[in-house]
C-alpha positions in Angstrom: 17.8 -19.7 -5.2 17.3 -23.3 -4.5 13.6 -25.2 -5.5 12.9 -24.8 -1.5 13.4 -21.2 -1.4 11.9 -20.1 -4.6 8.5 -22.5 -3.3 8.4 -20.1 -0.6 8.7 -17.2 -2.6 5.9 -18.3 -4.6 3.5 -18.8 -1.0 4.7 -15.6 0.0 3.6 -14.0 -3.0 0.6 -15.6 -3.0 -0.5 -14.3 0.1 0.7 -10.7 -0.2 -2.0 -10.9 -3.4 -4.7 -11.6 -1.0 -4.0 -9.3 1.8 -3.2 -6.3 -1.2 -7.1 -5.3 -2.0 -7.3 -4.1 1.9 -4.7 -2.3 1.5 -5.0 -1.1 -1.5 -9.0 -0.2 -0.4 -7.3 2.5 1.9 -5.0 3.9 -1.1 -2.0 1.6 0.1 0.1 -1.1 -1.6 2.9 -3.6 -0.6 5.7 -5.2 -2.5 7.7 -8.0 -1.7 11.5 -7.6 -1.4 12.6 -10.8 -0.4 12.8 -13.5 2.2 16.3 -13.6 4.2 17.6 -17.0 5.5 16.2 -16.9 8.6 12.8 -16.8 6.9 12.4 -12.5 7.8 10.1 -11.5 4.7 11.1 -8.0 3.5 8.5 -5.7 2.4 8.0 -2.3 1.1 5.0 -0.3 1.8 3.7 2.2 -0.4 0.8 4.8 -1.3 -1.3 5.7 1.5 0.7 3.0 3.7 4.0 4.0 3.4 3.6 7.4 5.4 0.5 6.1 7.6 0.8 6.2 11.4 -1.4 2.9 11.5 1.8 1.5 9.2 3.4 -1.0 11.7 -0.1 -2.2 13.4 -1.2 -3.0 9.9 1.9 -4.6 9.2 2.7 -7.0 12.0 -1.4 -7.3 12.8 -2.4 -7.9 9.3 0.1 -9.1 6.8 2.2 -10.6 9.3 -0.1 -12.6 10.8 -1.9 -13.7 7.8 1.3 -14.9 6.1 2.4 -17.1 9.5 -1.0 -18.3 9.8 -0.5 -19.4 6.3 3.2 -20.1 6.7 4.0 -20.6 10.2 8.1 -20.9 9.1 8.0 -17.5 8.0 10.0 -15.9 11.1 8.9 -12.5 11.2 7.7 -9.7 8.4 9.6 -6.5 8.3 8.7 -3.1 6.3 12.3 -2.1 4.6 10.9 1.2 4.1 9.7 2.3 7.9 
């Protein structure tokens, strides 16, 4: 990974720490994968949110929007284990 890349890495991961203590408040957790070149962040959702109806809402509503909001070149965030 190049400096560029493992920059946004880092941003990523910093806001996946923020956004984790509501989920983690509902028994839930995420983990970062990775980010693809077209700037897709992979995820994997576990605990409570891994096998939650709610899931996807949470995903694109909450972490996805928070991280685009924060990063608005981050393309899209997708859950690698829904």
């Amino acid at each position: 990974m190049d400096n560029i890349n493992d920059e946004l890495t880092q941003k990523v991961l910093n806001v996946l720490d923020q956004v984790r203590p509501y989920l983690q408040a509902d028994g839930g957790d995420i983990k970062f994968v990775d980010i693809t070149e077209d700037k897709t962040v992979n995820v994997e959702l576990t605990g409570a949110c891994g096998s939650c109806a709610f899931s996807t809402v949470t995903l694109k509503n909450g972490v996805e929007a928070t991280l685009k909001r924060v990063l608005p070149e981050i393309k899209e965030v997708v859950a690698v284990n829904l």
